[in-house]
C-alpha positions as CSV (number, residue, x, y, z in Angstrom):
1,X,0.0,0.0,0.0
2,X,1.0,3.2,-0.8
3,X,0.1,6.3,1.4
4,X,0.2,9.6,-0.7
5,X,1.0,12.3,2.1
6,X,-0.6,15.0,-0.8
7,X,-3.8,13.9,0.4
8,X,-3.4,15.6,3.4
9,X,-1.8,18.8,1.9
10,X,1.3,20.5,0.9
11,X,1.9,21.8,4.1
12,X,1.5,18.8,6.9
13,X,2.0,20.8,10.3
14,X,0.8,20.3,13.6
15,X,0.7,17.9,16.1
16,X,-3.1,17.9,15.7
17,X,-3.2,17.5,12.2
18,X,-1.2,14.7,12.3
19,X,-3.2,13.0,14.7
20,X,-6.6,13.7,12.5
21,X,-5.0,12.1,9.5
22,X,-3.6,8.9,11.2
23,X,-7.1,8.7,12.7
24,X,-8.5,9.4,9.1
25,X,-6.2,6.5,7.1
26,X,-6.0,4.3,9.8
27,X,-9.0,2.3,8.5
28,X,-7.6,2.1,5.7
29,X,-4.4,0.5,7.1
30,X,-6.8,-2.7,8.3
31,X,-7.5,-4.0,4.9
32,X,-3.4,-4.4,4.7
33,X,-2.3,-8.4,4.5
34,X,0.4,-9.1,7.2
35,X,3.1,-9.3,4.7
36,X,2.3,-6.3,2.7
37,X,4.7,-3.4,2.5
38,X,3.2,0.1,3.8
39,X,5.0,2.8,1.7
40,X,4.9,6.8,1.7
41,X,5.1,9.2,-0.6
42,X,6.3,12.9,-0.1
43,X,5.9,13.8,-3.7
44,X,3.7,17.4,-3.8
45,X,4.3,18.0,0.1
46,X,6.2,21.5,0.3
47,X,6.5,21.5,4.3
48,X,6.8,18.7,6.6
49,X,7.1,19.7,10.6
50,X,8.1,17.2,12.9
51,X,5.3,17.2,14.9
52,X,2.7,16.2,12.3
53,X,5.6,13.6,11.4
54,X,5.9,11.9,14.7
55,X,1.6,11.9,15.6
56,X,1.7,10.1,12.0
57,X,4.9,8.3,11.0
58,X,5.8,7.4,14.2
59,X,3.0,5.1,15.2
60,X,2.9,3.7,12.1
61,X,7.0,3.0,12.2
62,X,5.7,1.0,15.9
63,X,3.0,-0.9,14.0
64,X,4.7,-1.7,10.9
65,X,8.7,-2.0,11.7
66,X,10.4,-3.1,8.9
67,X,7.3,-3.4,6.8
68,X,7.1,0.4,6.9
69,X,9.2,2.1,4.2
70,X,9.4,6.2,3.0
71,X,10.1,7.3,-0.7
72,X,13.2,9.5,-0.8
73,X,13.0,13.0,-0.9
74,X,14.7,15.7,-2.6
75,X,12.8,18.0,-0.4
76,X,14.8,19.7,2.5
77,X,12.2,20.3,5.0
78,X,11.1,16.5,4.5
79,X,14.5,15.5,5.0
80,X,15.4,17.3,8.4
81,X,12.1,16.6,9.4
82,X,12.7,12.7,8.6
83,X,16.4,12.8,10.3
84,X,15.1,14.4,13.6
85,X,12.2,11.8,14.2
86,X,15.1,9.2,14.2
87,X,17.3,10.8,16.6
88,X,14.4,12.1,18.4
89,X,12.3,8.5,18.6
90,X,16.1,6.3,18.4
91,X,14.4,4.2,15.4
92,X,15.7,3.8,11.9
93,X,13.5,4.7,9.2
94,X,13.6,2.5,6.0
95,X,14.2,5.2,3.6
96,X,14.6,3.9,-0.5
């Protein structure tokens, strides 16, 4: 499955925010087999704040581990973002 972070907006801020979209995909997430490969996509995002990030990603990285994979980024603000939830959280995100 791939989840296309667009669909929440160019600009993903807020702890908030974050927490009303995992609470808006999440049922999506249940139709997922227990093999299947949860992947996410920053293409279109133009700001990324860490604390949308970690009410999203970061429960998501807990449920998923190594089933849970992020689309590189060219993006700057997705990148920092990205690099401060893992020294932030101590977990390894499977970036590709």
């Amino acid at each position: 499955m791939i989840i296309k972070l667009i669909k929440f907006g160019q600009t993903l801020n807020s702890r908030q925010l974050g927490k009303e979209a995992l609470s808006a995909f999440l049922p999506s997430l249940s139709a997922t087999g227990k093999t299947e490969i949860i992947e996410v996509d920053f293409d279109g995002v133009n700001t990324f704040l860490p604390s949308w990030g970690d009410e999203f990603l970061t429960p998501l990285v807990k449920k998923y581990g190594e089933r849970f994979i992020i689309e590189q980024s060219d993006n700057p603000s997705v990148v920092a973002t990205l690099k401060l939830l893992e020294e932030v959280n101590g977990y390894k995100l499977n970036i590709i």
